[in-house]
C-alpha positions as CSV (number, residue, x, y, z in Angstrom):
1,X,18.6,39.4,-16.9
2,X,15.6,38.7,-14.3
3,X,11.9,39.6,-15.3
4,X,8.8,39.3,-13.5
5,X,5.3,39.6,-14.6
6,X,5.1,42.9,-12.8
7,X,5.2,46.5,-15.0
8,X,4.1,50.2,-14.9
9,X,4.7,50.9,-18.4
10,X,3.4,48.9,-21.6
11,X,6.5,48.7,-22.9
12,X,7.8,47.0,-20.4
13,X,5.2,44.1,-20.5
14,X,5.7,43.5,-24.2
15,X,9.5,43.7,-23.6
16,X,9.1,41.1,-20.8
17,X,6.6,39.1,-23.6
18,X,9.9,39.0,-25.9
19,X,11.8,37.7,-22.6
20,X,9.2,35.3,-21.9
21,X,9.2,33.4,-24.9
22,X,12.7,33.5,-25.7
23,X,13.0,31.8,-22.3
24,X,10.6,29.3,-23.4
25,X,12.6,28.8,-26.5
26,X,15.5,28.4,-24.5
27,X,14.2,25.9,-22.2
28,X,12.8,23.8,-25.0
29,X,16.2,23.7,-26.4
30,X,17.5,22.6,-23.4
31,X,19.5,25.6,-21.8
32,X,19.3,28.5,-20.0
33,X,19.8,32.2,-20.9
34,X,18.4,33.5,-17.9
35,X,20.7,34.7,-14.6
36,X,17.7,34.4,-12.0
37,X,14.3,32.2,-12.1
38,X,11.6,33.0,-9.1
39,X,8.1,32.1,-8.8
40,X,7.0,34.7,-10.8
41,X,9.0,34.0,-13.5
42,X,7.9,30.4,-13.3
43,X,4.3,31.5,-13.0
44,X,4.4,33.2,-16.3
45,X,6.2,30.7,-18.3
46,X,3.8,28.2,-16.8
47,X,1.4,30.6,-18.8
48,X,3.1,31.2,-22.2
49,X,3.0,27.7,-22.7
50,X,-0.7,27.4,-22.1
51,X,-0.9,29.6,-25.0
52,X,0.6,27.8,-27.5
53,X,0.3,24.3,-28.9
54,X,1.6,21.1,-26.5
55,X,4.8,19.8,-27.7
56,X,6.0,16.4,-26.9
57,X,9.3,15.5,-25.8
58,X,10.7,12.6,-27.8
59,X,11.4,9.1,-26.1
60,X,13.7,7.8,-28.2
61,X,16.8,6.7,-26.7
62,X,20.3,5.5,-28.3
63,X,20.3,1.8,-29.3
64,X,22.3,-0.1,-27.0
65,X,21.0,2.2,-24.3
66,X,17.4,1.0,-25.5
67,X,18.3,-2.5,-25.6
68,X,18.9,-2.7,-21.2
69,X,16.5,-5.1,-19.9
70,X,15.3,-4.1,-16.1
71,X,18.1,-5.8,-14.1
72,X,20.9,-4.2,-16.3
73,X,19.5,-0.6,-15.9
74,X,19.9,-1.1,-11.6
75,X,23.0,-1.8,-12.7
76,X,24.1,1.8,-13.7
77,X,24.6,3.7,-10.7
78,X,24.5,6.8,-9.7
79,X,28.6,7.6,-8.5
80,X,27.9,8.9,-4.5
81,X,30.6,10.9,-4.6
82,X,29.4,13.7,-7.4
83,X,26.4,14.0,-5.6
84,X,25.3,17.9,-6.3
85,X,26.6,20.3,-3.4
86,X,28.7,17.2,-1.8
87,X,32.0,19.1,-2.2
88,X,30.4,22.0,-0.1
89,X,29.5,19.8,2.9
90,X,25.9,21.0,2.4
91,X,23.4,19.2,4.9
92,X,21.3,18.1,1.7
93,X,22.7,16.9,-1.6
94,X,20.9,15.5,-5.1
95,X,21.8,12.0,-7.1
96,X,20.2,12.3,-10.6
97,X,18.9,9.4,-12.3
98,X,19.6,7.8,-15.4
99,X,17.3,7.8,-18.6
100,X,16.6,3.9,-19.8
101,X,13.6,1.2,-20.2
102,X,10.3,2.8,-18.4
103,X,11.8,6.4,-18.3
104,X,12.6,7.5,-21.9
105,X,11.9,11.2,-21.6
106,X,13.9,13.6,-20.4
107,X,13.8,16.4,-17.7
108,X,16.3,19.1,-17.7
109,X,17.4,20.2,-14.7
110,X,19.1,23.4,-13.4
111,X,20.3,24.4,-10.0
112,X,19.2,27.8,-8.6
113,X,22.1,29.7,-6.6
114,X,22.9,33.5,-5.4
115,X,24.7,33.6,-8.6
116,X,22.2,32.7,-10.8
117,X,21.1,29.9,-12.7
118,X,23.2,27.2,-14.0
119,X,22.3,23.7,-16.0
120,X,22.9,20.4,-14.7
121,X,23.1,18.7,-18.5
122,X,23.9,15.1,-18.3
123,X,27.3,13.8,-17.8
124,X,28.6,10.2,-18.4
125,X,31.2,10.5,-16.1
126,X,28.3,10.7,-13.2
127,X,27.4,7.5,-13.6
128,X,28.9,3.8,-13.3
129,X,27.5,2.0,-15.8
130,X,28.1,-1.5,-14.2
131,X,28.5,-4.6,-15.9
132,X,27.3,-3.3,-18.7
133,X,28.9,-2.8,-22.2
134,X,28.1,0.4,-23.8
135,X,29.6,3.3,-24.8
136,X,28.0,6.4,-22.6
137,X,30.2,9.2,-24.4
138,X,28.6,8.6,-27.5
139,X,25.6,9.7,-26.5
140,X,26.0,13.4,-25.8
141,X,23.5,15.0,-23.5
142,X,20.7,12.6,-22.9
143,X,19.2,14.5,-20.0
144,X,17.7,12.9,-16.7
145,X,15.0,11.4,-15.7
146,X,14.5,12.7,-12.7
147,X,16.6,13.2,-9.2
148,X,16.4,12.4,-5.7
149,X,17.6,14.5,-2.5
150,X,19.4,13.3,0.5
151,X,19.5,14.3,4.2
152,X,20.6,12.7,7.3
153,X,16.8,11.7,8.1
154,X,18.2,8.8,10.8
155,X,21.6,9.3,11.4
156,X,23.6,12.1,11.5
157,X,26.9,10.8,10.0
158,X,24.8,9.1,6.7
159,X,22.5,10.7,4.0
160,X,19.2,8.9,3.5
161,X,17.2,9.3,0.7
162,X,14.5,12.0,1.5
163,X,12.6,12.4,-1.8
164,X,12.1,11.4,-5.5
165,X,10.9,13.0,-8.6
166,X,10.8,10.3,-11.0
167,X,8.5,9.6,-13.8
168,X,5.3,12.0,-15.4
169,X,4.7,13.9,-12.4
170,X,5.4,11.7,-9.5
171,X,7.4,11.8,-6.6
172,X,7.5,10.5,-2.8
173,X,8.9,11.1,0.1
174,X,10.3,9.8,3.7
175,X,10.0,10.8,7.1
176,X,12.3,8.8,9.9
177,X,12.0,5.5,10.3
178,X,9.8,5.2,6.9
179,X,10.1,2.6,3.7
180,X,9.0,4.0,0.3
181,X,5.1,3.0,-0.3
182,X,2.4,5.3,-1.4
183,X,3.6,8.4,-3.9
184,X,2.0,12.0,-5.1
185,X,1.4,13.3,-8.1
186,X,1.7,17.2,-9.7
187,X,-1.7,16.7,-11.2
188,X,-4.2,14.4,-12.5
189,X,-6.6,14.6,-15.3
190,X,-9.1,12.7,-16.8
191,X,-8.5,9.5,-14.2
192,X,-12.2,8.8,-14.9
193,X,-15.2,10.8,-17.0
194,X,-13.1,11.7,-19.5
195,X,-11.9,9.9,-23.4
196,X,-9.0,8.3,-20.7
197,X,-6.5,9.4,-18.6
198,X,-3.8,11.9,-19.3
199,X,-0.8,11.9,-17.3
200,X,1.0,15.3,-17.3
201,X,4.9,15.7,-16.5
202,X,7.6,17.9,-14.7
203,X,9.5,18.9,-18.1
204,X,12.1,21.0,-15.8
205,X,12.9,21.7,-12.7
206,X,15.1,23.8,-10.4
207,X,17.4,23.0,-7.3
208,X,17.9,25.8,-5.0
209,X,21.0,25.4,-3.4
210,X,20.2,24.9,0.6
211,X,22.1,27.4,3.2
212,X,25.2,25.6,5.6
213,X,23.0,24.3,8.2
214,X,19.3,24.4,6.4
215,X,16.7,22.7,7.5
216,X,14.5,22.7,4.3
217,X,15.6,22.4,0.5
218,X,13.2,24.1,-2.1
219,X,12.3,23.1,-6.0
220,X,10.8,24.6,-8.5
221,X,8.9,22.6,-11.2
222,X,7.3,23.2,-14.5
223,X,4.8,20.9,-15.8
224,X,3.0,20.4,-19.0
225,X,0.4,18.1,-20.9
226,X,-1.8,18.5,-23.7
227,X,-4.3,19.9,-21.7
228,X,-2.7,21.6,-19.2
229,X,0.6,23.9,-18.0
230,X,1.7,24.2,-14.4
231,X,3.9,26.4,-11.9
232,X,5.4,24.4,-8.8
233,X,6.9,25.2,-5.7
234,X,8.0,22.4,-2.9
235,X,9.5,23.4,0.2
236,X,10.5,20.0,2.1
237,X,11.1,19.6,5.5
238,X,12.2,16.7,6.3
239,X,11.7,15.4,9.8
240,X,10.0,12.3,11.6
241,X,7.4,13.2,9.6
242,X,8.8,14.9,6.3
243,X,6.3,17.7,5.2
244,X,6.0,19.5,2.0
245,X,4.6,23.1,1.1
246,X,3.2,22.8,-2.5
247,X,2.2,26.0,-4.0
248,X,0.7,25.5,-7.6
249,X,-0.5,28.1,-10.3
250,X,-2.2,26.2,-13.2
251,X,-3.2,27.1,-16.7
252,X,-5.5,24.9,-19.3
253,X,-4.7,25.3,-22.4
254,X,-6.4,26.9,-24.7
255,X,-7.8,25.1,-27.7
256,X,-6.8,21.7,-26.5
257,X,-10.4,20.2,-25.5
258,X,-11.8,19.9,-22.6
259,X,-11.2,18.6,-19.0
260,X,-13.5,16.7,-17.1
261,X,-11.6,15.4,-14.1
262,X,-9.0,18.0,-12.8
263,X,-7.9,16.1,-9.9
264,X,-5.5,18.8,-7.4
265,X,-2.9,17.0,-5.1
266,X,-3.6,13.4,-6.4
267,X,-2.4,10.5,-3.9
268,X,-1.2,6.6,-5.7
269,X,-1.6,3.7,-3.9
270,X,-1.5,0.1,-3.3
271,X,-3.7,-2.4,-2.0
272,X,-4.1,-6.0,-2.9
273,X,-6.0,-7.4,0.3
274,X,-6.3,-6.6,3.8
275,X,-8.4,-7.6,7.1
276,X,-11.6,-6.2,5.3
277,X,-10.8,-8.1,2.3
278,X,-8.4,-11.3,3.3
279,X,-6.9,-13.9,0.9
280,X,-6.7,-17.4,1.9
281,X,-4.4,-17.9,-0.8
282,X,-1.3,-15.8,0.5
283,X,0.3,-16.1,3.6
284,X,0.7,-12.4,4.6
285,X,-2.6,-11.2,6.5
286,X,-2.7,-7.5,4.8
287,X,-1.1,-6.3,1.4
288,X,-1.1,-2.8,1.0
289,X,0.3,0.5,0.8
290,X,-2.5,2.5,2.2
291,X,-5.8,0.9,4.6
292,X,-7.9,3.5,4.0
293,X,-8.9,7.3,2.6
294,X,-9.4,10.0,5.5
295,X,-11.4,13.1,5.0
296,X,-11.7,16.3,7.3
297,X,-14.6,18.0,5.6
298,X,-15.7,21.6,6.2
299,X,-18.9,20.9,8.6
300,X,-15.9,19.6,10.8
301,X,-17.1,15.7,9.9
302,X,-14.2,13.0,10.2
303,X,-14.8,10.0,7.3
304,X,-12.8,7.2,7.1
305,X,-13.4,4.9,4.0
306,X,-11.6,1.2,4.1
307,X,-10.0,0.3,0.8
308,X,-10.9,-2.6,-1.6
309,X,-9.3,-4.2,-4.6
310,X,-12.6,-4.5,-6.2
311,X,-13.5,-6.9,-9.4
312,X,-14.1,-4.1,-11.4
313,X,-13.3,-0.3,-11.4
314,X,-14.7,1.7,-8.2
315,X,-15.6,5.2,-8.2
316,X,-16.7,7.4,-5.1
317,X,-17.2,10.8,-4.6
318,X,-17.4,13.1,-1.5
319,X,-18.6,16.0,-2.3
320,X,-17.8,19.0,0.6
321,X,-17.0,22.7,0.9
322,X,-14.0,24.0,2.2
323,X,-12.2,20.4,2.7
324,X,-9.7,20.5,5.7
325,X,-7.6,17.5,4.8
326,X,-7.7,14.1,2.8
327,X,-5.1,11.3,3.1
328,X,-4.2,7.8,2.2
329,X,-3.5,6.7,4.9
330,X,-1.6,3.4,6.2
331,X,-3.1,3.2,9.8
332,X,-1.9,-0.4,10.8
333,X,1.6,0.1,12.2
334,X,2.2,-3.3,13.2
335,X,4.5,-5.8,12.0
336,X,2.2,-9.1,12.5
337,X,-0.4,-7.3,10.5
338,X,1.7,-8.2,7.3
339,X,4.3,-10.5,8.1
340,X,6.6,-9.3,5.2
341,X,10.3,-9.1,6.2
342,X,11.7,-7.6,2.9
343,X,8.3,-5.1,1.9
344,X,7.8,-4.1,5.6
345,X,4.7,-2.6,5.2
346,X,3.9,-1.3,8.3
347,X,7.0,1.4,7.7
348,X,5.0,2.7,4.5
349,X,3.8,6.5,5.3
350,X,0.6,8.0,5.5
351,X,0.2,10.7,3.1
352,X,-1.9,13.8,4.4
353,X,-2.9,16.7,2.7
354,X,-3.8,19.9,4.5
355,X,-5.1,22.5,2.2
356,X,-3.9,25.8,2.9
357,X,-6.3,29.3,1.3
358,X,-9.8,28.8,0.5
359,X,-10.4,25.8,-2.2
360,X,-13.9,26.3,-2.3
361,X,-16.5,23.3,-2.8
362,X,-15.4,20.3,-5.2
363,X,-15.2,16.6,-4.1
364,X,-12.6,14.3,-2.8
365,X,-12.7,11.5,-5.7
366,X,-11.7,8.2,-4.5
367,X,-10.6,5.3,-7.8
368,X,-10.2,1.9,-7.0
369,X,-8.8,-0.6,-9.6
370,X,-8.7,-4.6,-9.7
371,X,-5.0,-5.6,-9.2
372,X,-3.5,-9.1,-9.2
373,X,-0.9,-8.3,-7.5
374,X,1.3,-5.7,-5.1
375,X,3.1,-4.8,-7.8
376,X,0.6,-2.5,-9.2
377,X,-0.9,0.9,-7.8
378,X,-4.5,0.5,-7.9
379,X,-5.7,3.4,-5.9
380,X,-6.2,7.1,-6.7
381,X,-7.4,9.6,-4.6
382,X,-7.5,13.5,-5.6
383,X,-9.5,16.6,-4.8
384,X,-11.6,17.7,-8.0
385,X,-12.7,21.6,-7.7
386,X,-16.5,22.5,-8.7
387,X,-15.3,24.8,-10.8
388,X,-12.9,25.3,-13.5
389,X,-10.9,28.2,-14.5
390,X,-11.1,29.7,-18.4
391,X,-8.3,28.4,-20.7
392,X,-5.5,31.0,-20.0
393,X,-6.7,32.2,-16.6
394,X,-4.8,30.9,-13.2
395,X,-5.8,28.4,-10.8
396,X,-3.8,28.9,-8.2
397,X,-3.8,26.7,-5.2
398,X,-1.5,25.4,-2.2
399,X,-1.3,23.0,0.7
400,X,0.8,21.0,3.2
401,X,1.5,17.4,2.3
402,X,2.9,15.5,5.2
403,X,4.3,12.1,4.9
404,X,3.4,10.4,8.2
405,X,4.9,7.1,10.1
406,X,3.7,6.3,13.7
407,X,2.7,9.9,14.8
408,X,-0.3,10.8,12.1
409,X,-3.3,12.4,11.9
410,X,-6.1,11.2,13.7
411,X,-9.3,12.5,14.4
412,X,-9.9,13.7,17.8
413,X,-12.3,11.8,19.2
414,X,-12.1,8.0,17.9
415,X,-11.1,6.2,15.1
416,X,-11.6,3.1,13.8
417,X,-8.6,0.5,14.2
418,X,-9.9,-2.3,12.5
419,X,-12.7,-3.4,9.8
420,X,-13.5,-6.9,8.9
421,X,-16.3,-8.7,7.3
422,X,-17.8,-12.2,8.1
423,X,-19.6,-14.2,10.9
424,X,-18.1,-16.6,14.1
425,X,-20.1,-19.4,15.1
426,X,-24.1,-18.5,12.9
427,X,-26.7,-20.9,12.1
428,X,-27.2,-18.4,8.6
429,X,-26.3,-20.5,5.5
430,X,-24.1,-19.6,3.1
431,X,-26.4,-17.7,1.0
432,X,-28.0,-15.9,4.1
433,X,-24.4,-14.4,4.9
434,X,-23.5,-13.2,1.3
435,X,-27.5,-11.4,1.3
436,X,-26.9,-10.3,4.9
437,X,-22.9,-9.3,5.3
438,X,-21.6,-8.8,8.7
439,X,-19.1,-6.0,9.6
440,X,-17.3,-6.1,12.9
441,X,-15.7,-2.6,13.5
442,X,-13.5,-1.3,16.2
443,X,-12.7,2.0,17.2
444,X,-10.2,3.2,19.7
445,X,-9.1,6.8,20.7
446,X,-8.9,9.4,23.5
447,X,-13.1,9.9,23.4
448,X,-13.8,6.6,24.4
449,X,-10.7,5.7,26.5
450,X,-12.1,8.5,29.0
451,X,-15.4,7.4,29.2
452,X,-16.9,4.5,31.9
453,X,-17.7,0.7,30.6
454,X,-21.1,0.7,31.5
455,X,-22.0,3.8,29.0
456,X,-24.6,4.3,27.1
457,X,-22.4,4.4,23.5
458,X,-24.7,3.8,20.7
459,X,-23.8,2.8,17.0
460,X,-25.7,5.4,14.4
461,X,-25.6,3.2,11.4
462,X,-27.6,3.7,8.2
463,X,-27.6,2.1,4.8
464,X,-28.8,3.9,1.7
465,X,-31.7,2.8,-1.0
466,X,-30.0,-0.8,-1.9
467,X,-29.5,-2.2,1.7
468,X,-31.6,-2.5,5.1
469,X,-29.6,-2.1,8.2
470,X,-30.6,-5.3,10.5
471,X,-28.4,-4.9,13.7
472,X,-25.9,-2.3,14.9
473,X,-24.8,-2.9,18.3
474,X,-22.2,-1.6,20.2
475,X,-20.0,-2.8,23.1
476,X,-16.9,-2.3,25.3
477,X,-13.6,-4.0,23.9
478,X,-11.4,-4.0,27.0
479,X,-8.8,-5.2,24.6
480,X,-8.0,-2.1,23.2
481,X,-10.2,0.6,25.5
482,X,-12.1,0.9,22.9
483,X,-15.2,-0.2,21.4
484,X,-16.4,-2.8,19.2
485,X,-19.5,-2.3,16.1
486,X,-21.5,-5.5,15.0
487,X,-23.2,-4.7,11.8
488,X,-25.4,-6.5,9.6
489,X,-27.0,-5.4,6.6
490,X,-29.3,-6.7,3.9
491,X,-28.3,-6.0,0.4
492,X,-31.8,-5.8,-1.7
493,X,-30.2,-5.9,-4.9
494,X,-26.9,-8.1,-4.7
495,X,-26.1,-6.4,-8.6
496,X,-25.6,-2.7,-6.8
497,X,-23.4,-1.5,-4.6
498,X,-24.8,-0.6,-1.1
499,X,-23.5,2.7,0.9
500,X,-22.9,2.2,4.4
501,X,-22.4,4.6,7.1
502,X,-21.5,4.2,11.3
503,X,-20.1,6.5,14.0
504,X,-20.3,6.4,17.6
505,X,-22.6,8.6,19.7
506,X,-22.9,9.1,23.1
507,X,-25.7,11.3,24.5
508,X,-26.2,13.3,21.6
509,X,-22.3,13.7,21.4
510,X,-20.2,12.6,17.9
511,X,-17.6,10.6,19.7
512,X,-16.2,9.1,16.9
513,X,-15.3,9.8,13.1
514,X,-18.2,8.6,10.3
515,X,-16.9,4.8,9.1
516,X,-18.4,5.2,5.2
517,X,-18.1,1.6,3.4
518,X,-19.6,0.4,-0.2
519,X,-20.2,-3.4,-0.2
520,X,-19.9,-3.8,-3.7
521,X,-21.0,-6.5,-6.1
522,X,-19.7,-9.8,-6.2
C-alpha cells in the first residue's frame, strides 16, 4: 500500500490524509502497516506530526533491567552472529543496541527491502546478557536504542564498526584508520537564547538493505521534539574518509512556542586543554577531540578559530551568506602531541560539513562550555539560518558531512599548525604579560612553501574596541617551511573579551586563512 504526497484529484489527497495518519498511528504503536516507505512518504509524516501535539515516549524500563549499574550494562552484548543481513553475506551488516541506564527510550526500527517493509522489534535471544541475572523474556518488546553498521573499513576479511545512532539524535562515524571522538547531531535547538536547550530525537528509523557488492548503505530517520518534526535521509560511504549525504525536510510545530536557536548540522565536541591553553597539572600536552572550528564563508574567506575550555560559557557568532563549509576539526595528527596510548587522540576525525543547495545567510554559532574533564563534550558548533520557516511549512536542507583522518580539508593557501600563548625569555612582569598576552602562531601550507625566505610576508593583525594590537611580526620557520606570527596585544578592559584577527599577506595577496581568536576573561 505505498502513498506519496503527490495527487491530481482531491480525493486522492484526503484518501492519502486517512493513510497518513493511520501510518502515524501505526508507528506510534510500534508497527508497520505499510509495504513501501520513500522519502516522500517520510517527508509527509515528518509533517503530520508537526500538526499535532508532541507526544513523549516513556523511559520507564523493567525493574531489574533498571537496576544495571554502568559496568553490568557493557556486559550485555550484542550476539555477532545475528547481525542483520549476516546470513546474506552482505558487505554491510547492523548490531542493534540494548535499552538500559543512560538510554531508556526506545527507537523502533524497521528494515527497508524490494519486498517491502518489515520490523526489526526487539528480541532477547539477540543479545547475551553476560554475567548478569535477569530474566530478558519477561520483558516483551522493549525496543532499541539505537544500532550501529559494519563494513570492512581496514581489512577486508573483518567488519569494523562504520557508524552509530545512539542516543536523542546523535550519531558518529569512522573513516580508515580513525578512533571514535567528535559526533553529529539531527538537530539542535535552543543550545543558547532560548528558556534552555531542547534535545530532539530519531523516534524511528529505516535500514535499506545494501545490494551484493555496495559500496554505500542508506537510512532513513524520523525525528521529533516538542518544537519540532523532521525527515532524514543518510547515504554513507565509507572510505578513508567516510562521508555522508544528509538530506533533511523540517517542520516546527505549530502551537508549541517559539524557537530561537535552530542550529542545522550541529557538530559535539571535546576539549579540555591544548597548546593554546596547556595544563601543568596533567601529563598529556593536548586533551581534545577537536583543536579548532573551520569556516569557508561565501566571500571565499578561510577562518580558523582555536578552541578553549573557558571558565564560563562562550558564545561566538559568524555571521555569512552562502557558507561553503564549517568543521570541527582535529588538525594535530601527531602522536607526541597527546601522549595518550589508550584515548589516541590524534586518530579522532575531523568532521566537515559541505552544504549542498542554497542555505542562504545565517551564522555559524560556535558554544564553548567549562569542563573538568575529557569525559564531557563541551563544544557545540551548528549553522543557525536568518530565517525561519512558518509552523507547518518545510525547511528543507542538505549537505555532505565527511569524517576526516590524515587527508582533510585545508585551505588552499596556508593554514595555521600551531597557536600558543605566553612569552620566552621578557623582562615584562607578571602583570605586564596577563595586560599584554603574547600569541606565537605558525602557519604552514603550499602558499608559503613556494615562496623565497627573504619575502616580504606581512602579518595583517587587528584587535577590535577592547584591545590595542602592539607587535605583529612575521618571519620564516625553516622548521616547518612555513612561517611564524608574534603577536602582542593589550587588553584595555581585562573584564571583556577581546576579538583578534591575523592572516598572512604577501604583496597585496591573501596567502593564508584569517586566524580569528577571543582572549577571554580570566
Amino acid at each position: 500500500m505505498p502513498w506519496s504526497t503527490t495527487s491530481r484529484h482531491s480525493s486522492s489527497r484526503a484518501l492519502q490524509r486517512g493513510l497518513g495518519a493511520l501510518l502515524f498511528a501505526c508507528l506510534a504503536a510500534g508497527w508497520s502497516a505499510v509495504q513501501a516507505m520513500d522519502w516522500n512518504a517520510l517527508g509527509e509524516l515528518a509533517r503530520q506530526r508537526a500538526q499535532t501535539p508532541f507526544q513523549p515516549v516513556g523511559d520507564k524500563l523493567p525493574e531489574d533491567l533498571a537496576a544495571l549499574d554502568y559496568d553490568q550494562m557493557r556486559d550485555i552484548r550484542f550476539r555477532t552472529e545475528r547481525s542483520l543481513w549476516r546470513d546474506q553475506s552482505l558487505p554491510f551488516e547492523a548490531q542493534f543496541f540494548h535499552l538500559g541506564l543512560y538510554q531508556k527510550r526506545a527507537v523502533r526500527l524497521h528494515e527497508l527491502a524490494p519486498e517491502g517493509v518489515t520490523d526489526l522489534p526487539y528480541r532477547s535471544a539477540d543479545y547475551n546478557m553476560g554475567r548478569n541475572t535477569v530474566d530478558p523474556t519477561a520483558w516483551g518488546d522493549l525496543g532499541h536504542a539505537g544500532f550501529r553498521l559494519h563494513y570492512p573499513l581496514n581489512n577486508p576479511a573483518y567488519k569494523d564498526e562504520l557508524v552509530v545512532f545512539l542516543g536523542a539524535s546523535y550519531f558518529r562515524a569512522l573513516g580508515a584508520g580513525q578512533q571514535y571522538g567528535l559526533s553529529a547531531r539531527g538537530l539542535a535547538i535552543d543550545t543558547v537564547g532560548g528558556q534552555g536547550e531542547e534535545f530532539p530525537r530519531f523516534t524511528d528509523f529505516w535500514l535499506q538493505r545494501p545490494a551484493p557488492g555496495a559500496t554505500e548503505v542508506t537510512v532513513l530517520a524520523l525525528l521529533d521534539s516538542p518544537r519540532a518534526s523532521g525527515a532524514y535521509r543518510f547515504v554513507i560511504r565509507p572510505g578513508a574518509s567516510t562521508t555522508m549525504t544528509v538530506t533533511s525536510r523540517l517542520f516546527l510545530r505549530a502551537g508549541a512556542g517559539p524557537v530561537n536557536t535552530l542550529g542545522l548540522a550541529p557538530l559535539t565536541s571535546m576539549f579540555l586543554h591544548g597548546e593554546n591553553q596547556p595544563n601543568d597539572n596533567d601529563f598529556r600536552p593536548e586533551v581534545h577531540d577537536s583543536d579548532g572550528l573551520m569556516m569557508h564563508t561565501g566571500d571565499g574567506e578561510w577562518l580558523w578559530r582555536p578552541l578553549q575550555n573557558p571558565a564560563q560559557i562562550s558564545v561566538s557568532s559568524f555571521t555569512m551568506r552562502q557558507p561553503r563549509g564549517f568543521g570541527l576539526m582535529q588538525r594535530d595528527r601527531r602522536f607526541a602531541s597527546y601522549e595518550d596510548i589508550e584515548a589516541r587522540y590524534e586518530r579522532r576525525p575531523s568532521a566537515w560539513v559541505r552544504p549542498l543547495g542554497d542555505w542562504g545567510a545565517g551564522r555559524v554559532e560556535l558554544v564553548q562550555l567549562r569542563t573538568p574533564d575529557e569525559t564531557h563534550d563541551n563544544i557545540v558548533a551548528y549553522w543557525v539560518p536568518a530565517t525561519l520557516p512558518a509552523p507547518g511549512q518545510p525547511l528543507d536542507f542538505a549537505y555532505e558531512l565527511s569524517w576526516q583522518g590524515e587527508a582533510q580539508q585545508t585551505p588552499p593557501g596556508a593554514w595555521v599548525v600551531q597557536s600558543r600563548r605566553g612569552y620566552g625569555y621578557t623582562k615584562l612582569s607578571a602583570s605586564e604579560q596577563q595586560r599584554q598576552p603574547q600569541f606565537v602562531l605558525d602557519f604552514a601550507g603550499p602558499a608559503l612553501e613556494a615562496l623565497p625566505a627573504d619575502a616580504a610576508v606581512r602579518a595583517v593583525a587587528s584587535a577590535d574596541a577592547n584591545g590595542r594590537i602592539v607587535e605583529a611580526l612575521a618571519y620564516p620557520n625553516p622548521t616547518q617551511r612555513g612561517w611564524r606570527v608574534t603577536l602582542r596585544v593589550e587588553r584595555l578592559d581585562p573584564a571583556r573579551p577581546v576579538e583578534l584577527r591575523v592572516f598572512l599577506q604577501h604583496q597585496n595577496n591573501t596567502l593564508s586563512e584569517t586566524w580569528t581568536h577571543a582572549v577571554l576573561p580570566e
